[in-house]
C-alpha atoms as a printed R data frame, in Angstrom:
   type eleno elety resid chain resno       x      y      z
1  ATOM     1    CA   UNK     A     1  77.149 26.200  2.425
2  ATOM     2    CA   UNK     A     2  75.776 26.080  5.949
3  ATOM     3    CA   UNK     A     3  75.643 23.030  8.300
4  ATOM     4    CA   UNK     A     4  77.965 21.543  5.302
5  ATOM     5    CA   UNK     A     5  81.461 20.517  6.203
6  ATOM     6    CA   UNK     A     6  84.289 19.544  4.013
7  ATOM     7    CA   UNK     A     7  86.361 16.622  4.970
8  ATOM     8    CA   UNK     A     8  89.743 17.169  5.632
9  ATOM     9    CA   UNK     A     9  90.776 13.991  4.115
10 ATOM    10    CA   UNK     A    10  88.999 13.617  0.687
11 ATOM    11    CA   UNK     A    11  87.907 17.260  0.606
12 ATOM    12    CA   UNK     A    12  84.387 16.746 -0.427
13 ATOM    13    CA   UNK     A    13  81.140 17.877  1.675
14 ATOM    14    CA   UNK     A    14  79.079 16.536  3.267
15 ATOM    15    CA   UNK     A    15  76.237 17.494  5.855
16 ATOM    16    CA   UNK     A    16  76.390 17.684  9.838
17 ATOM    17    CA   UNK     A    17  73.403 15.471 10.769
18 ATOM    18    CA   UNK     A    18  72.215 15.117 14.432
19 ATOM    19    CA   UNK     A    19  72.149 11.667 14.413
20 ATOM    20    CA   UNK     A    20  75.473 11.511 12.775
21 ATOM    21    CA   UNK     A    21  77.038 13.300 16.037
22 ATOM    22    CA   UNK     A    22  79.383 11.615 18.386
23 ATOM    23    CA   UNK     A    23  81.867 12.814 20.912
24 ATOM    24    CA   UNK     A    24  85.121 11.901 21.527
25 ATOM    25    CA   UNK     A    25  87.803 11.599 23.988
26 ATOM    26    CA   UNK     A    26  91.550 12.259 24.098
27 ATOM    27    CA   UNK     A    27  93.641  9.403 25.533
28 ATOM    28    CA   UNK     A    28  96.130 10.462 27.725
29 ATOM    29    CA   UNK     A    29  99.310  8.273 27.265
30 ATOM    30    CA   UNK     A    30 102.880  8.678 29.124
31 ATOM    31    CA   UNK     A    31 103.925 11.327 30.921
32 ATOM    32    CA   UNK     A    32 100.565 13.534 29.969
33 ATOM    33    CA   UNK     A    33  98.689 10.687 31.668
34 ATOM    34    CA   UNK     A    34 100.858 10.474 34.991
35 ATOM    35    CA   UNK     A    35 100.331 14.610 35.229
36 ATOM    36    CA   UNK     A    36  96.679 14.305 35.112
37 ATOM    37    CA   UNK     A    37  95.003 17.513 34.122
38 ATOM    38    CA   UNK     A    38  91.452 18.450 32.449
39 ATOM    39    CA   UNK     A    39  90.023 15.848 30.279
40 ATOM    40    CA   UNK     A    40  89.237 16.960 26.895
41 ATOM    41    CA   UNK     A    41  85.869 16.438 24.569
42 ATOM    42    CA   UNK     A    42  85.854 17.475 20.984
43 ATOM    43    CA   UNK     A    43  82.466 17.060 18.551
44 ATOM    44    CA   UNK     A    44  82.847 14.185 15.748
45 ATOM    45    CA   UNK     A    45  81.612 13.293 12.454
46 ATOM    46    CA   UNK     A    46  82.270 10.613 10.291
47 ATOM    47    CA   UNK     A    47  82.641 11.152  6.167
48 ATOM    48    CA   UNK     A    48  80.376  9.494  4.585
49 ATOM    49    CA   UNK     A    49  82.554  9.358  0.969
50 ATOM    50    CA   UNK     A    50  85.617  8.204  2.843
51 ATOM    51    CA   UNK     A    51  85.016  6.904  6.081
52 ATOM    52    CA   UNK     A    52  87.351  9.382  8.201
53 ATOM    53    CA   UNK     A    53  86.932 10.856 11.409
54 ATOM    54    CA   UNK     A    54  86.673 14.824 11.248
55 ATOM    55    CA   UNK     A    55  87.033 16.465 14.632
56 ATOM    56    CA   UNK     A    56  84.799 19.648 14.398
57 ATOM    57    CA   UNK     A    57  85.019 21.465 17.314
58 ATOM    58    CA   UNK     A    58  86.479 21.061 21.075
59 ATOM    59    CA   UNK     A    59  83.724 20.532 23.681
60 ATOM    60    CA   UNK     A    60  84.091 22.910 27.135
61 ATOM    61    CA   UNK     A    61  83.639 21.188 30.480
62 ATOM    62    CA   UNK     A    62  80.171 21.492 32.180
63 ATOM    63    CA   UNK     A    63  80.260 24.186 34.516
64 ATOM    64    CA   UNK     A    64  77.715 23.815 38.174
65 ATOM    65    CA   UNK     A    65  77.514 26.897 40.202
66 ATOM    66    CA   UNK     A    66  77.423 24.535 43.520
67 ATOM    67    CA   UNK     A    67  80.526 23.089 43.316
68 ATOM    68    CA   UNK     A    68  79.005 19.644 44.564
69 ATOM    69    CA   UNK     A    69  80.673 16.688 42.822
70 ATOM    70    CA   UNK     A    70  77.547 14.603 43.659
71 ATOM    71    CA   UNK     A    71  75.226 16.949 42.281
72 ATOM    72    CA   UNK     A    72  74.051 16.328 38.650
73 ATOM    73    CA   UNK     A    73  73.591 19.622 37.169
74 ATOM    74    CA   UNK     A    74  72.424 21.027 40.508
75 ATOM    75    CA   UNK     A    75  69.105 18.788 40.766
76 ATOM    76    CA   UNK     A    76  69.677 16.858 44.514
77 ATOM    77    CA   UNK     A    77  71.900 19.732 45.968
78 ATOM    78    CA   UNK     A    78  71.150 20.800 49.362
79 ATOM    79    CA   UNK     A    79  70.933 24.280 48.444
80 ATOM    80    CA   UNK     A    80  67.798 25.998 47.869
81 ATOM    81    CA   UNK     A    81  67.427 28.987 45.148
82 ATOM    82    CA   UNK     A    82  68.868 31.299 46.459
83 ATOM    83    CA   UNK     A    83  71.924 29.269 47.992
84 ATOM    84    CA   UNK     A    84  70.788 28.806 51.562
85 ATOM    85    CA   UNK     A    85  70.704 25.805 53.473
86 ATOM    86    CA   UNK     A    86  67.270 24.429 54.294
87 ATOM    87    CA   UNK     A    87  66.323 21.888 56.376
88 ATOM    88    CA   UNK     A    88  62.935 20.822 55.007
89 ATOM    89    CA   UNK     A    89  61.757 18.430 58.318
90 ATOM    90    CA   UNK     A    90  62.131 21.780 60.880
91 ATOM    91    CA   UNK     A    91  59.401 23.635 61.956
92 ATOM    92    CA   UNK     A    92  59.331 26.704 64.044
């Protein structure tokens, strides 16, 4: 049935509820953790019959066009629009 889910522990349903929704993170631990790499995100949901954790789906990293580390989802960038520099305090 849609936006049902069956728990892979106690196989019963039970719905996906907004406010239900939680993300979660995988630890890194030994040599994984030394290598570094890409973090990863996956979409949670607790049973409500048995109390287990059901990982739902993997989440994909957020994705800005500008490259800027210290932007947050471009707002603050220096880059206008259309990806030119403008300095806002010259006048010609």
């Amino acid at each position: 049935m849609k936006g049902m889910y069956t728990c892979k522990i106690c196989d019963r349903d039970f719905p996906l509820l907004e406010e239900e929704h939680y993300t979660t993170k995988i630890r890194k631990t030994g040599l994984s953790a030394i290598a570094g790499g890409e973090e990863r995100l996956h979409d949670a949901f607790d049973c409500p019959h048995c109390g287990c954790q059901n990982i739902v789906g993997e989440r994909e990293t957020a994705y800005c066009e500008c490259f800027n580390p210290l932007c947050d989802d471009c707002e603050g960038c220096p880059e206008d629009d259309d990806g030119d520099e403008e300095d806002e305090d010259r006048t010609d």
